[in-house]
Legacy VTK file of the C-alpha trace (Angstrom):
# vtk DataFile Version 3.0
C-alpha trace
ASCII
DATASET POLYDATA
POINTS 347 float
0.000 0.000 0.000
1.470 3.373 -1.151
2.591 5.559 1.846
0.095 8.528 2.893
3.462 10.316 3.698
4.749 13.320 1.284
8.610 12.781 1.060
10.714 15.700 2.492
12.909 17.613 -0.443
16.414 16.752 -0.817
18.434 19.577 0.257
20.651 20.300 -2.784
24.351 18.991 -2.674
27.726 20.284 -4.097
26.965 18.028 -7.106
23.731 19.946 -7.956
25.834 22.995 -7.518
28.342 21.766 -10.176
25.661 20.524 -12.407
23.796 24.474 -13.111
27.120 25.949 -12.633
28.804 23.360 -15.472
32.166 23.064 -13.044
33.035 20.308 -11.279
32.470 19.918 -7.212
36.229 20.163 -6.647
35.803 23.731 -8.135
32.243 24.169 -5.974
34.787 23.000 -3.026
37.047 25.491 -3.643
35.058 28.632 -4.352
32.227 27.967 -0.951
34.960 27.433 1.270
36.559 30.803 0.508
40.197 29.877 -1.158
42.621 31.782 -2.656
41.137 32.744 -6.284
43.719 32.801 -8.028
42.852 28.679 -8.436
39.637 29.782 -9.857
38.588 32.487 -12.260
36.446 35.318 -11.212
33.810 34.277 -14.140
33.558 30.287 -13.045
33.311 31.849 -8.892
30.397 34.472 -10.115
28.624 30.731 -11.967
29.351 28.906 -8.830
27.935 31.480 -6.425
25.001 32.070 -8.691
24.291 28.548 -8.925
24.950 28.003 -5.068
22.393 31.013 -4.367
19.601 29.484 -6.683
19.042 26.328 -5.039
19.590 27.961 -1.797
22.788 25.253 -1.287
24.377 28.212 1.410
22.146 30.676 3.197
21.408 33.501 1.678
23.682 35.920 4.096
26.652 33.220 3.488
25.991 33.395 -0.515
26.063 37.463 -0.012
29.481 37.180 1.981
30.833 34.796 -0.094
30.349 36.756 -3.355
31.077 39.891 -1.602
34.569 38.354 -0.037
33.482 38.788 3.446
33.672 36.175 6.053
32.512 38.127 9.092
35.315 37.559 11.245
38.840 39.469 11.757
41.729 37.702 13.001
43.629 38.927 16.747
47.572 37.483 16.087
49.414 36.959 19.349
52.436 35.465 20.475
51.733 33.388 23.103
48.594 32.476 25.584
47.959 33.870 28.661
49.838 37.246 28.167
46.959 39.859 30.641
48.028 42.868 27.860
46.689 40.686 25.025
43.683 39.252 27.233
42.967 43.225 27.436
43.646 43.823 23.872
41.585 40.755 22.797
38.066 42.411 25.223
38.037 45.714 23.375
38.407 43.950 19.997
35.539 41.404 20.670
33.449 44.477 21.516
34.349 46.643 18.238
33.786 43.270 15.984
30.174 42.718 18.079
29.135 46.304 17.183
29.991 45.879 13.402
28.562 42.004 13.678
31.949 40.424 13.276
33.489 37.567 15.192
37.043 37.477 16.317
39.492 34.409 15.920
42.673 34.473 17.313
45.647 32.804 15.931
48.498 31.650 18.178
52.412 32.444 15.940
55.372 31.465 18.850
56.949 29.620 15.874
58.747 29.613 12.312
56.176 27.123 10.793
53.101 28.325 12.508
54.352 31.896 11.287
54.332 30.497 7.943
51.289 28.559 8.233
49.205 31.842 9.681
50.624 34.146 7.159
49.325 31.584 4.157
45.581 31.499 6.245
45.959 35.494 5.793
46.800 35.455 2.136
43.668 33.319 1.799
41.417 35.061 3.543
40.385 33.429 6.585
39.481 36.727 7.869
38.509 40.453 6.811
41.072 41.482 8.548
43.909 41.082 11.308
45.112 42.546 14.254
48.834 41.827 14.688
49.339 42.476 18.409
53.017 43.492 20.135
56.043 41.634 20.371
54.750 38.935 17.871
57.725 36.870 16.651
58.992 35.054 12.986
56.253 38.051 11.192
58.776 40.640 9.607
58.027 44.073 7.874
58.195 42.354 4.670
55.467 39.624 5.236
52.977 42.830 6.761
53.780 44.687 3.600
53.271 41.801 1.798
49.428 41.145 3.053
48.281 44.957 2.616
49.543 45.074 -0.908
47.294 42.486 -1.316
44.361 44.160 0.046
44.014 42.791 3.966
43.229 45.447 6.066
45.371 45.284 9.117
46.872 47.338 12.522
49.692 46.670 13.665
51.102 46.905 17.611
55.171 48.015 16.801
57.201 50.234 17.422
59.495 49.517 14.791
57.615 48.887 11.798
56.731 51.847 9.159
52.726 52.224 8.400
53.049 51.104 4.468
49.343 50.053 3.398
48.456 49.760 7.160
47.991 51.420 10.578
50.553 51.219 12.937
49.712 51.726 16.934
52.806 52.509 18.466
53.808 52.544 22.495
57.347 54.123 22.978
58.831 52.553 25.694
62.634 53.487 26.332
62.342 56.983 27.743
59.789 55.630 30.218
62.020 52.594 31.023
65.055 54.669 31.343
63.348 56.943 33.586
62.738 54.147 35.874
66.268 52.365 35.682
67.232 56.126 36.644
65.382 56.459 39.675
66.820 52.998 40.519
70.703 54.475 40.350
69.330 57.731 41.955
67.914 55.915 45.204
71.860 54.201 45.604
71.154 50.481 43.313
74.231 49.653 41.819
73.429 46.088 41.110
70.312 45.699 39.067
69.236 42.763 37.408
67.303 42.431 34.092
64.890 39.958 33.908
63.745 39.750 30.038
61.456 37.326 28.137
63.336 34.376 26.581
63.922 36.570 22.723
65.438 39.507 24.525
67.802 37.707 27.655
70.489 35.997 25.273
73.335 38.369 23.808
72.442 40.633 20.672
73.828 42.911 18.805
73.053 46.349 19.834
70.745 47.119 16.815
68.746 44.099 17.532
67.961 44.730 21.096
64.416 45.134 22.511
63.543 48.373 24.121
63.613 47.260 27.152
67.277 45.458 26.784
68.061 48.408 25.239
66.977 50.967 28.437
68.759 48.736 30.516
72.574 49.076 28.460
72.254 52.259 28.329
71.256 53.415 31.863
74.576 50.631 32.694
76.566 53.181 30.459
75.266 56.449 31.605
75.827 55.197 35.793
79.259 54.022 34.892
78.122 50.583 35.782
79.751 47.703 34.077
77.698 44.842 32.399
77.080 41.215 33.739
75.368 38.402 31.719
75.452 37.155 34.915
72.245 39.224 36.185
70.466 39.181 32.612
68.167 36.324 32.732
65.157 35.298 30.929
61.926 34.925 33.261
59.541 37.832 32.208
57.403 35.202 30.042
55.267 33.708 32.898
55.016 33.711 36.476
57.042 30.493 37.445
59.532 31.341 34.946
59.909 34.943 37.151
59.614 33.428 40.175
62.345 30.801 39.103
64.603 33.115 37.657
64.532 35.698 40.739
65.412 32.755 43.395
68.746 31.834 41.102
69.007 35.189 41.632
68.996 35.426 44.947
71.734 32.546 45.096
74.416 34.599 43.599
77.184 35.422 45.800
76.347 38.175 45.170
72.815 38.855 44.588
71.229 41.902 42.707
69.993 45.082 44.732
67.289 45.871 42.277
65.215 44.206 39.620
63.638 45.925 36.008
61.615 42.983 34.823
60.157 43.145 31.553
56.476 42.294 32.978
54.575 42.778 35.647
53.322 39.544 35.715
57.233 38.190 36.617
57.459 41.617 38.401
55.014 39.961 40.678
56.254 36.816 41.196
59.520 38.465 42.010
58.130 39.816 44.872
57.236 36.996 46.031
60.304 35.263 45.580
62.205 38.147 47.399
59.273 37.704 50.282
60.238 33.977 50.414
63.842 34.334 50.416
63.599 36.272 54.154
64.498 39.911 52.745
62.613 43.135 51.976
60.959 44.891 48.953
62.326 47.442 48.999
64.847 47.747 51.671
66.832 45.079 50.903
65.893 44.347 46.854
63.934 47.012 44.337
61.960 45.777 41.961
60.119 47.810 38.743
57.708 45.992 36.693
56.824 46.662 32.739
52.867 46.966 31.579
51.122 48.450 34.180
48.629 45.700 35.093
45.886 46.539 37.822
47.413 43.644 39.413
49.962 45.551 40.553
47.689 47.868 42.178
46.856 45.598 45.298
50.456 43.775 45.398
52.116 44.489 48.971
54.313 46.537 48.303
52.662 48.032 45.176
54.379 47.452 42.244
56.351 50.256 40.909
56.015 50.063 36.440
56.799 51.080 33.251
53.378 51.362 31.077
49.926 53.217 29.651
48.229 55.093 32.552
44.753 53.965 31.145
44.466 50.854 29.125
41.970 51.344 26.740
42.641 49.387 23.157
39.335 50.669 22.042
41.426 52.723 19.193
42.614 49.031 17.706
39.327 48.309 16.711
38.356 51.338 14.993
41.297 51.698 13.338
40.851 48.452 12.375
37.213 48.377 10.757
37.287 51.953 9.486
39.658 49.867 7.111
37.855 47.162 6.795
34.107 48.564 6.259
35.607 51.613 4.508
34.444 51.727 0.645
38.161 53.440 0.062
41.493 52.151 0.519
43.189 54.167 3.438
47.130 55.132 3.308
49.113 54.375 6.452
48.294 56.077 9.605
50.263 56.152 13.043
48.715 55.870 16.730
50.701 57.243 19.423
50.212 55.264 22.962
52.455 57.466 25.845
54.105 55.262 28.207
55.824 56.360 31.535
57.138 55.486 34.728
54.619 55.080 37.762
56.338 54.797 40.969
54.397 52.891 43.879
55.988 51.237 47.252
58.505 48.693 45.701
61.116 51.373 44.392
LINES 1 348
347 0 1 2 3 4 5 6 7 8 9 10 11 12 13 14 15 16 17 18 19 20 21 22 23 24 25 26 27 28 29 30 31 32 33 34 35 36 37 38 39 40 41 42 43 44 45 46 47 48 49 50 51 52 53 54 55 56 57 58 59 60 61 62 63 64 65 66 67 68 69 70 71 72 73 74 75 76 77 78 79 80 81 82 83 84 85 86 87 88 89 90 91 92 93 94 95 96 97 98 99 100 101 102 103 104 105 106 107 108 109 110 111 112 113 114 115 116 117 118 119 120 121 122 123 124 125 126 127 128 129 130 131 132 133 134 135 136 137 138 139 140 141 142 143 144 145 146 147 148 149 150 151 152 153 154 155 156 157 158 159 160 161 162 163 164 165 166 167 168 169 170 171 172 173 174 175 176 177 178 179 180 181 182 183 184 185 186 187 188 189 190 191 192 193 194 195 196 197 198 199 200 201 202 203 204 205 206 207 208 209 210 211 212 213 214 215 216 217 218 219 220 221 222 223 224 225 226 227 228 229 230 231 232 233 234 235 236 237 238 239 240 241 242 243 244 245 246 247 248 249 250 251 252 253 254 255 256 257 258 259 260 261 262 263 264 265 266 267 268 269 270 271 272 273 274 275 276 277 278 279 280 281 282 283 284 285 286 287 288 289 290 291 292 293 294 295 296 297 298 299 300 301 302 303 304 305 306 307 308 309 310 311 312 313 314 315 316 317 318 319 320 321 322 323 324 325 326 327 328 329 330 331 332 333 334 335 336 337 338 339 340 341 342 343 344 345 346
């Protein structure tokens, strides 16, 4: 006996797609999930979209992004996890991209061949944009260059890099950190330790110094202090590394009177260490911190800093979708971020 039920309608496949579009569903492949076109031409991706919109294969607001090049999401690039200055950056940029009805995906680079492998995601689009936040590694002028010329919107967090095709938010930091290291000679240290993240601890070249390393030789030079690798130690990427580092410190012979960390997030755990070790901050050891968390705020002692009075990255993402929403292209522009030094209890 025939069945009194209606039979549902098939929900069209890539093959359907291929068939009105007369490609073949490797090309249908290609084109709906957003590659690099220069594997398809833009005649065969206007058929395929067509076709795709016609039987209603993609919703209609994925069709319209797809044939507009949009994917509704912009891309935060960081350099490692759990860094509070990118947790802050990555708040204010979720909240620009929600306004606009964006999404944000963030994509982790701490190596050569995830560098490489990000960059290529870039080229092809896997966002309307990017975000390249500070201190990034393996990413060089060239490769930034490289993505505007090819039309990616993008702000990036340097202050090294010139604004060629994109914006450029730049945060100063020597004077501020040589103001600090300054106030640490002034108040009678003589024996100050840098603790550095892991890329800016090992001997470099002058030129290739970070500006923090760099504060740090050059208040040596100005006090007439000599140099020790001894007391230049990486521990500013976490806080076990810092609080690791600080205790070898503290072994020495003869230990450091005063610390310039590169974050406040080691800054912290330095205290602590110091606190541990049966000795005073900062009677007996100094210690300034770089970033200016809040953190720092409620530490005991406070944690004297290098940093932004305010952070507010709000600028990032307007910088950033005034470029990407914008029916123009946009020449390089600059953003200016003022750092100094705020002195609490621990210098």
């Amino acid at each position: 006996m025939p069945s009194s039920r209606r039979s549902r309608p098939t929900a069209p496949t890539s093959r359907d797609v291929a068939r009105l579009a007369g490609v073949s569903v490797a090309t249908v492949s290609f084109v709906m999930n957003g590659r690099d076109s220069r594997r398809v031409s833009p005649q065969t991706r206007e058929r395929v979209l067509a076709a795709a919109e016609s039987l209603a294969y993609a919703p209609n607001q994925s069709a319209r992004n797809l044939r507009r090049r949009r994917t509704q999401r912009i891309a935060l690039v960081v350099g490692s996890i759990g860094v509070p200055a990118y947790d802050e950056l990555a708040i204010d940029l979720h909240a620009a991209a929600e306004e606009a009805g964006y999404v944000v995906i963030t994509l982790l680079v701490n190596s050569q061949k995830r560098a490489e492998k990000i960059l290529q995601l870039l080229h092809e689009r896997i966002a309307d944009g990017a975000v390249i936040a500070a201190s990034v590694p393996h990413i060089s002028e060239e490769d930034l260059v490289g993505l505007a010329r090819r039309g990616l919107p993008l702000v990036v967090m340097s202050n090294t890099v010139r604004a060629e095709g994109f914006d450029v938010v730049r945060a100063p930091e020597a004077a501020a950190c040589g103001e600090a290291l300054d106030h640490l000679f002034r108040t009678g240290r003589r024996r100050i330790a840098f603790v550095g993240h892991a890329h800016e601890s090992s001997p470099v070249p002058p030129g290739r110094m970070s500006e923090r390393r760099s504060a740090y030789v050059q208040a040596l030079e100005r006090h007439g202090v000599p140099s020790s690798e001894q007391i230049i130690v990486p521990g500013a990427d976490s806080r076990v590394e810092g609080y690791r580092a600080v205790t070898k410190l503290l072994s020495l012979p003869q230990p450091p009177d005063a610390l310039f960390v590169a974050s406040d997030r080691a800054a912290i755990s330095a205290i602590h260490a110091i606190v541990d070790s049966g000795r005073r901050v900062p009677d007996d050891i100094a210690v300034v911190g770089v970033g200016n968390l809040e953190e720092g705020t409620i530490t005991r002692p406070r944690l004297s800093t290098v940093g932004p009075l305010t952070k507010d990255y709000a600028d990032v993402g307007r910088l950033l979708f005034e470029r990407v929403l914008g029916d123009e292209p946009l020449p390089g522009r600059e953003h200016l971020t003022t750092w100094t030094f705020i002195r609490r209890d621990s210098a």
